[in-house]
mmCIF file of the C-alpha atoms, coordinates in Angstrom:
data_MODEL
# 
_entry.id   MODEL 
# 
loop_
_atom_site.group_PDB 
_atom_site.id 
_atom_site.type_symbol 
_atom_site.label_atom_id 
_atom_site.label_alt_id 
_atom_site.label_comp_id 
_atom_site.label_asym_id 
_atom_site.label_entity_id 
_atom_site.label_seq_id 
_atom_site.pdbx_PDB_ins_code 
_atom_site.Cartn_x 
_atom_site.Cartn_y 
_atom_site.Cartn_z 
_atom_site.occupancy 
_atom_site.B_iso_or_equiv 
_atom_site.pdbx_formal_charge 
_atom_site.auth_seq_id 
_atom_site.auth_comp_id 
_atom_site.auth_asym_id 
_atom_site.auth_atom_id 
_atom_site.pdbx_PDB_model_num 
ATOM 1   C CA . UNK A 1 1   ? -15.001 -1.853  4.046   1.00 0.00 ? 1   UNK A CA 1 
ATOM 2   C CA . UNK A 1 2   ? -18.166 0.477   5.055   1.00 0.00 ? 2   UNK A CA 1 
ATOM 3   C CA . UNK A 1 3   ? -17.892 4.346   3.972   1.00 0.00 ? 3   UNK A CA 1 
ATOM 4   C CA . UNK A 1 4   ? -17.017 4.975   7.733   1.00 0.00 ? 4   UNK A CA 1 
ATOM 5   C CA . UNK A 1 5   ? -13.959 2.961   7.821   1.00 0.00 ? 5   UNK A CA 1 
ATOM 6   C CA . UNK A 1 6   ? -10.194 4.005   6.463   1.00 0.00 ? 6   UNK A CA 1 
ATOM 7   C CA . UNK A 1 7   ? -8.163  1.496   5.071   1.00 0.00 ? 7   UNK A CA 1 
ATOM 8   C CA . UNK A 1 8   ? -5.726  1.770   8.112   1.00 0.00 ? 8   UNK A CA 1 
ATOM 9   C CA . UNK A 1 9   ? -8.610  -0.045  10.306  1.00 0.00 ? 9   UNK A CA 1 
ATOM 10  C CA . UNK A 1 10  ? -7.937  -3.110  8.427   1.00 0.00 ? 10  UNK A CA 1 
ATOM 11  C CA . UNK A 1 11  ? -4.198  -3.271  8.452   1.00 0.00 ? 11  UNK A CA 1 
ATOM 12  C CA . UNK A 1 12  ? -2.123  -5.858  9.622   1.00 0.00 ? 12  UNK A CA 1 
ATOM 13  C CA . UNK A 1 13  ? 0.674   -4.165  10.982  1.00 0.00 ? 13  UNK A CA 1 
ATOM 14  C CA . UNK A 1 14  ? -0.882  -2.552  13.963  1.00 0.00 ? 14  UNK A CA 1 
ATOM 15  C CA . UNK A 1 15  ? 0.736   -4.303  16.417  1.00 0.00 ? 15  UNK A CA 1 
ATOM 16  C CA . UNK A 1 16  ? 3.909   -4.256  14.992  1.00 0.00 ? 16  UNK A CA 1 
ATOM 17  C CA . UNK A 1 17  ? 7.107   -3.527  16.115  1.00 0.00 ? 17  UNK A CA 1 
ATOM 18  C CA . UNK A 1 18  ? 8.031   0.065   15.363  1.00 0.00 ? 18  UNK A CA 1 
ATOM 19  C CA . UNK A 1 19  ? 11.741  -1.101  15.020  1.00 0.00 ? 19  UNK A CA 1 
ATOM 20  C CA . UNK A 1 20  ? 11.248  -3.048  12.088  1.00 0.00 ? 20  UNK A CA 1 
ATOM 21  C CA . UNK A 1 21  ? 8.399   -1.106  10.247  1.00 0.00 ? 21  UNK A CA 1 
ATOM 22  C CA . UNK A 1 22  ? 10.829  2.371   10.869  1.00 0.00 ? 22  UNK A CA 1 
ATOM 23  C CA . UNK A 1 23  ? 14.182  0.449   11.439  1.00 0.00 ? 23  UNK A CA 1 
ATOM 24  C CA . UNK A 1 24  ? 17.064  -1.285  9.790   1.00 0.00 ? 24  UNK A CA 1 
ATOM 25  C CA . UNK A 1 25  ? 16.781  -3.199  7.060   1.00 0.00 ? 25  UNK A CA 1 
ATOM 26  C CA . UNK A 1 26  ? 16.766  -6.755  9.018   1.00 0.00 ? 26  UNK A CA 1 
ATOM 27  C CA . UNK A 1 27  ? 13.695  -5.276  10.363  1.00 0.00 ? 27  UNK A CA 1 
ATOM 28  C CA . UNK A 1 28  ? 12.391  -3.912  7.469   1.00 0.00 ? 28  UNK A CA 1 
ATOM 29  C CA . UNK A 1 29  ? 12.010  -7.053  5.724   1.00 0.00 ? 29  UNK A CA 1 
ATOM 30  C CA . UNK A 1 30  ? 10.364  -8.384  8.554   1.00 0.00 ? 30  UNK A CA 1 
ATOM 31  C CA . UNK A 1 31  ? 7.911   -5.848  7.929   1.00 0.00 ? 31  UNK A CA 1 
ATOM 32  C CA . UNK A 1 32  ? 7.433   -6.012  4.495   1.00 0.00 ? 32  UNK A CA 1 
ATOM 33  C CA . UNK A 1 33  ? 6.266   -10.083 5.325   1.00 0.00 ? 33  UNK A CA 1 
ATOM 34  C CA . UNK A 1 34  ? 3.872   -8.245  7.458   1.00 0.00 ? 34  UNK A CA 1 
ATOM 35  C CA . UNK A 1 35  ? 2.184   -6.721  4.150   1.00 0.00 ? 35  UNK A CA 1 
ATOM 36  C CA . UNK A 1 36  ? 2.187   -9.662  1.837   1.00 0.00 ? 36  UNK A CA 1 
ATOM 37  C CA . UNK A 1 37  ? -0.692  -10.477 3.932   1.00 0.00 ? 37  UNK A CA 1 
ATOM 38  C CA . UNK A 1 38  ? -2.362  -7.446  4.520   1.00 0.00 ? 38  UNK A CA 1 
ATOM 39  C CA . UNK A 1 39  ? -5.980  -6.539  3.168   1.00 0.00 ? 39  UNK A CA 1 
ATOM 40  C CA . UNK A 1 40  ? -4.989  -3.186  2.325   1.00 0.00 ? 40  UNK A CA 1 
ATOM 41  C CA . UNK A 1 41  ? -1.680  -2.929  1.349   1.00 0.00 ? 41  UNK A CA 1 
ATOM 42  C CA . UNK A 1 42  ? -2.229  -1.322  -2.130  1.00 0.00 ? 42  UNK A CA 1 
ATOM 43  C CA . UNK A 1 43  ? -4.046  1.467   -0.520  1.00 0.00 ? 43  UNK A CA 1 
ATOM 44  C CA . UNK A 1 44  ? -1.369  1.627   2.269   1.00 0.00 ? 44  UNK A CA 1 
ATOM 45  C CA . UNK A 1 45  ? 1.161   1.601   -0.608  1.00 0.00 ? 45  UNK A CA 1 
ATOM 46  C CA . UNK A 1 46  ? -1.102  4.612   -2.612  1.00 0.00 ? 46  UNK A CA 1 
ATOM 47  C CA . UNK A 1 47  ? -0.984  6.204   0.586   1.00 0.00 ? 47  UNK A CA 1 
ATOM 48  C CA . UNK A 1 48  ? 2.742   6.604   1.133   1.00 0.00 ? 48  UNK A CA 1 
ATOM 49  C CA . UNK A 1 49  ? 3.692   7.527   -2.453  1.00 0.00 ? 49  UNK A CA 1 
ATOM 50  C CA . UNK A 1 50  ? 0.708   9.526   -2.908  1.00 0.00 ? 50  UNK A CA 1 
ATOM 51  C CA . UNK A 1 51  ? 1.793   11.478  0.101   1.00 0.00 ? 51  UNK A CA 1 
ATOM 52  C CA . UNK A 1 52  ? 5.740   10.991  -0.383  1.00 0.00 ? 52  UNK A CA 1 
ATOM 53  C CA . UNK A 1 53  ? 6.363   9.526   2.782   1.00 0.00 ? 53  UNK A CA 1 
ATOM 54  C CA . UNK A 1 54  ? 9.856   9.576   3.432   1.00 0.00 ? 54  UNK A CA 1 
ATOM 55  C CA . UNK A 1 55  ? 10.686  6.504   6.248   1.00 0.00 ? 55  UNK A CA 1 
ATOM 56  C CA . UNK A 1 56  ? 9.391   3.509   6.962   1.00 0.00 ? 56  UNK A CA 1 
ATOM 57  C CA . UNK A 1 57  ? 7.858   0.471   5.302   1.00 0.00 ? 57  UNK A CA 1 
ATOM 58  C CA . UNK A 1 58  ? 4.467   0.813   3.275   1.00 0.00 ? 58  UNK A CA 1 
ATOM 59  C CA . UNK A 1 59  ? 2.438   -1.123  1.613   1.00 0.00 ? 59  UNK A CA 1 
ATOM 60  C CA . UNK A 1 60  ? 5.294   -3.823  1.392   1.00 0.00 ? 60  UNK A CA 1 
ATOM 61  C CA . UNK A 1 61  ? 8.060   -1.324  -0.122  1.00 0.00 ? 61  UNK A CA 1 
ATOM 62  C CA . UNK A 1 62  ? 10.970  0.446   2.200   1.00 0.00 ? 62  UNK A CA 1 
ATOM 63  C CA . UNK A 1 63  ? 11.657  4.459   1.278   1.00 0.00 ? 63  UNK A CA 1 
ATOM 64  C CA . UNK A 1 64  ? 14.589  3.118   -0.983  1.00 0.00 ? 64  UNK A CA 1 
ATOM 65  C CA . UNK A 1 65  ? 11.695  0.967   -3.333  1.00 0.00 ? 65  UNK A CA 1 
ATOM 66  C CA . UNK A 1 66  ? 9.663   3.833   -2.968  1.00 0.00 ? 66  UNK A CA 1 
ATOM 67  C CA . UNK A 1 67  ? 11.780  6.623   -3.695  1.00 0.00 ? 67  UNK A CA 1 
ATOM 68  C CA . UNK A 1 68  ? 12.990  4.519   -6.726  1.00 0.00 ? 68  UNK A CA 1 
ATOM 69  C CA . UNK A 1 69  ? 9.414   3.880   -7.818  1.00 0.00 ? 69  UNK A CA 1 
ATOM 70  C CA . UNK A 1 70  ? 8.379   7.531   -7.643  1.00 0.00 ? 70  UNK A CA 1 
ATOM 71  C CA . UNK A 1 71  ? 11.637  8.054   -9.745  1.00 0.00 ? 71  UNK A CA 1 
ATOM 72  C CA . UNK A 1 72  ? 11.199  5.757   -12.380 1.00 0.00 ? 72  UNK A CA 1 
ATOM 73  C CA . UNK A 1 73  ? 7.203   6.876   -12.581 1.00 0.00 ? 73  UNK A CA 1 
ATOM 74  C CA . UNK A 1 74  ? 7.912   10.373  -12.656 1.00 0.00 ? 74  UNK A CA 1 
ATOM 75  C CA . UNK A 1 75  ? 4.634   11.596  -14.448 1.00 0.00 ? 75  UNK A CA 1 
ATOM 76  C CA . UNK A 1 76  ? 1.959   9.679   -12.041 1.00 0.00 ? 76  UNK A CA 1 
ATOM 77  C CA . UNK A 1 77  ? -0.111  12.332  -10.481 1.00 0.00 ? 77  UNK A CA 1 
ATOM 78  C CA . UNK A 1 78  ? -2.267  9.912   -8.450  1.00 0.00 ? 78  UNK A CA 1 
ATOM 79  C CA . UNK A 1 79  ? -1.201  6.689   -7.332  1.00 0.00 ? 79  UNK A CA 1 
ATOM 80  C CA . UNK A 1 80  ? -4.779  5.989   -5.749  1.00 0.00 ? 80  UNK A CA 1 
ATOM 81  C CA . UNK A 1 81  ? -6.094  5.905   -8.968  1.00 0.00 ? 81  UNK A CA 1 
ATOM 82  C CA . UNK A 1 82  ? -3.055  4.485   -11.042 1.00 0.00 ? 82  UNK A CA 1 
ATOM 83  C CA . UNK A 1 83  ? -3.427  1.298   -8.652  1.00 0.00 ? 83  UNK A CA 1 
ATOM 84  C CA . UNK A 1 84  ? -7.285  1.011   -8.052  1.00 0.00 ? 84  UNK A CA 1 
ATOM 85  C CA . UNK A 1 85  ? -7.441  0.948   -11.630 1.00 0.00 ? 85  UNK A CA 1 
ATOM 86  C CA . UNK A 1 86  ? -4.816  -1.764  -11.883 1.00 0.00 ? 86  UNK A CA 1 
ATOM 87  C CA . UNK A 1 87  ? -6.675  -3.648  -9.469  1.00 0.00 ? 87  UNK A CA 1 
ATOM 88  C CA . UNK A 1 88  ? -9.840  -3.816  -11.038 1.00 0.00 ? 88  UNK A CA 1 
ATOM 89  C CA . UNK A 1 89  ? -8.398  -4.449  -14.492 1.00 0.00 ? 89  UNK A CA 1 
ATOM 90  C CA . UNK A 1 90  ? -6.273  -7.221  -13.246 1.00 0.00 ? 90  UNK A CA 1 
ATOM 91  C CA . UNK A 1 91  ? -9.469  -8.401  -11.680 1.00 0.00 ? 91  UNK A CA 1 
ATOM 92  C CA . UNK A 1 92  ? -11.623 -8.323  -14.914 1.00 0.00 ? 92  UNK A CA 1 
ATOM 93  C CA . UNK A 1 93  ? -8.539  -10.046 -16.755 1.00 0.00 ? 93  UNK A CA 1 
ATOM 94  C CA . UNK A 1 94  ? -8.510  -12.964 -13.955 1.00 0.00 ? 94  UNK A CA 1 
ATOM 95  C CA . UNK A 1 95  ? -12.298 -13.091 -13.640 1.00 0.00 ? 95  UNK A CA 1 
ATOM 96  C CA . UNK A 1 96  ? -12.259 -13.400 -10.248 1.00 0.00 ? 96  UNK A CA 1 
ATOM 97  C CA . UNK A 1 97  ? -13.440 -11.126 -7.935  1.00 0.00 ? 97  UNK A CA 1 
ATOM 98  C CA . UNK A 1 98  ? -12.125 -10.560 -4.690  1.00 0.00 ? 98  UNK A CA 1 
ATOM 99  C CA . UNK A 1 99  ? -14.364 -11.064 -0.946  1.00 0.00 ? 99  UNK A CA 1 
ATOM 100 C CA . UNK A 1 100 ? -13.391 -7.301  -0.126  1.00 0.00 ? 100 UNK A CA 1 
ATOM 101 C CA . UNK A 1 101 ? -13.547 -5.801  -3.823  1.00 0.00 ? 101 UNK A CA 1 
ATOM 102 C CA . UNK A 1 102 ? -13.684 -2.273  -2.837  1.00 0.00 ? 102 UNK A CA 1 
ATOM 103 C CA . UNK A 1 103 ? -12.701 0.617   -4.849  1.00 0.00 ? 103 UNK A CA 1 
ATOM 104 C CA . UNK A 1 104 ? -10.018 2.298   -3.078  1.00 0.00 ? 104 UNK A CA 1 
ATOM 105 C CA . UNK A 1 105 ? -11.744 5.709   -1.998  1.00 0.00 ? 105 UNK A CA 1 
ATOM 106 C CA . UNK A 1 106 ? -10.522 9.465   -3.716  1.00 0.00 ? 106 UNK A CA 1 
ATOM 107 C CA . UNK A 1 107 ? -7.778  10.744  -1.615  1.00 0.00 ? 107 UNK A CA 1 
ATOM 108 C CA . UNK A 1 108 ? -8.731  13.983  0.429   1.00 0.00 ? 108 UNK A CA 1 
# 
């Protein structure tokens, strides 16, 4: 990913159905197959908790996972950071290192 590019330019779900990324749970778990593949889920993901989106599915969780996540993880005040740093330590641990190994960019 260049400087000039946001992590939403390289998602998969673009041409997704709004019913099952914003829908019933059928469709929901549509979605979430949807992200298993994406390039950028974990910054989609750091995106919707960092921001506390409320509907939808993000980064391969639905508002229930999330809401549950941001529950049980009370104290994390950035989840950009919590995860990029989880990336990169899981990808140190693995030794491999990943064809788009980006750090994922400060929130603004």
């Amino acid at each position: 990913m260049t400087t000039d590019e946001h992590w939403s330019d390289h998602a998969a779900c673009p041409d997704a159905d709004p019913e099952e990324l914003f829908g019933d749970r059928t469709g929901q778990n549509k979605s979430k197959m949807i992200c298993f593949g994406c390039p950028v889920r974990t910054e989609c993901l750091a995106h919707a908790l960092d921001s506390r989106i409320e509907h939808g599915v993000w980064g391969g969780m639905t508002e229930r996972e999330r809401r549950a996540l941001l529950r049980r993880r009370s104290t994390v005040t950035s989840w950009w950071r919590l995860l990029d740093t989880a990336r990169q330590e899981h990808q140190a641990h693995t030794g491999r290192v990943a064809a788009s190994d980006v750090r994922l960019p400060e929130a603004s």
